[in-house]
C-alpha positions in Angstrom: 98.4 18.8 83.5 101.4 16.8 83.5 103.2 15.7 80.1 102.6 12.0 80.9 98.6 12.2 81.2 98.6 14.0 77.7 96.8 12.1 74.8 98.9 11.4 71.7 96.4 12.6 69.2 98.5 12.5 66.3 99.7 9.1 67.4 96.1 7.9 67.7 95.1 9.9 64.4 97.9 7.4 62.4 96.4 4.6 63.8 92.8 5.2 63.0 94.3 6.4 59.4 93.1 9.9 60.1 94.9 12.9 58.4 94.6 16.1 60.7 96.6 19.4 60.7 98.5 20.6 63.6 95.3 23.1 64.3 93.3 20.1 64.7 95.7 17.3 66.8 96.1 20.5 68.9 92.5 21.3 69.4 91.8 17.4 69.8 94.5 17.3 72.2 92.8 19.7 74.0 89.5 18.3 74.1 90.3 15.2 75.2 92.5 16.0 78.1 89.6 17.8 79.6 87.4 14.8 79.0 90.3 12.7 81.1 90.7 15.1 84.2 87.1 15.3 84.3 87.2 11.8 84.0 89.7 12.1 86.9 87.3 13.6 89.1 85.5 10.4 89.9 88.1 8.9 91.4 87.4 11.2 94.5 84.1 9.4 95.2 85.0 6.3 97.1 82.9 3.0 95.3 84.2 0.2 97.8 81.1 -2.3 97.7 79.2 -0.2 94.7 78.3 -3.1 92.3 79.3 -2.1 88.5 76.5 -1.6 86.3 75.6 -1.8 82.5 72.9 0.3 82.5 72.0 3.0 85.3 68.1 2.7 84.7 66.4 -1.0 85.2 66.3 -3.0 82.1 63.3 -5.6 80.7 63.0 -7.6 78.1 60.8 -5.5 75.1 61.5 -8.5 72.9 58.5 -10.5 71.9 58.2 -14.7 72.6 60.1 -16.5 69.8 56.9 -18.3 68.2 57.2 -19.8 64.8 54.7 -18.5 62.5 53.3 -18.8 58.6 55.7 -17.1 56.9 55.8 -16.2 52.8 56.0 -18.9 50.2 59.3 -18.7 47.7 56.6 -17.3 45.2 55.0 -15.1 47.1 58.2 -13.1 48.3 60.0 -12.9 45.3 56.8 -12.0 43.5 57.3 -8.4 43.4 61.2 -8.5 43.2 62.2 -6.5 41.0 64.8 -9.1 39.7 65.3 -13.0 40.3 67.4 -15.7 39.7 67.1 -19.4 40.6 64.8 -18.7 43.0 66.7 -16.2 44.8 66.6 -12.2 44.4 68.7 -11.1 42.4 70.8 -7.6 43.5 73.4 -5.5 42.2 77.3 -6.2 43.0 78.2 -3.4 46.0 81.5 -5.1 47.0 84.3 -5.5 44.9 87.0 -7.7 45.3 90.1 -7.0 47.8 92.8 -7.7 45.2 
């Protein structure tokens, strides 16, 4: 394979803030240069006229009709929380501050 079609793993490992060794950016290197010429290999099938598709199997809508329903009073859904505040559950902090 030619110089130009290989993948700058270690280039793409920096920008997703990965830290790899040299075994690993070699391997990925690899890996993903075989995924590409396979890759390659479609463009001998000529797809003039072929619509593009999202999904290759038929697709329906599984979702239900949006019908409002009865839904829980305030009470009743914060009835067996295990901690409340103003009306509201209250949780524990799980995100601290960016600064």
């Amino acid at each position: 394979m030619e110089q130009s079609n290989l993948i700058d793993v270690a280039y793409i490992a920096r920008l997703a803030k990965l830290e790899l060794t040299a075994e690993e950016t070699e391997r990925f290197s690899s890996d993903l240069n075989q995924v590409l010429a396979y890759v390659a290999q479609l463009d001998q099938w000529d797809t003039q006229g072929v619509e593009p598709m999202y999904h290759p199997l038929p697709v329906f809508d599984a979702l239900r009709s949006d019908v409002p329903g009865t839904s829980l009073s305030n009470e009743e859904a914060l009835s067996n929380a295990p901690a409340q505040e103003d009306g509201q559950f209250r949780v524990p902090k799980v995100v601290e501050s960016a600064h």
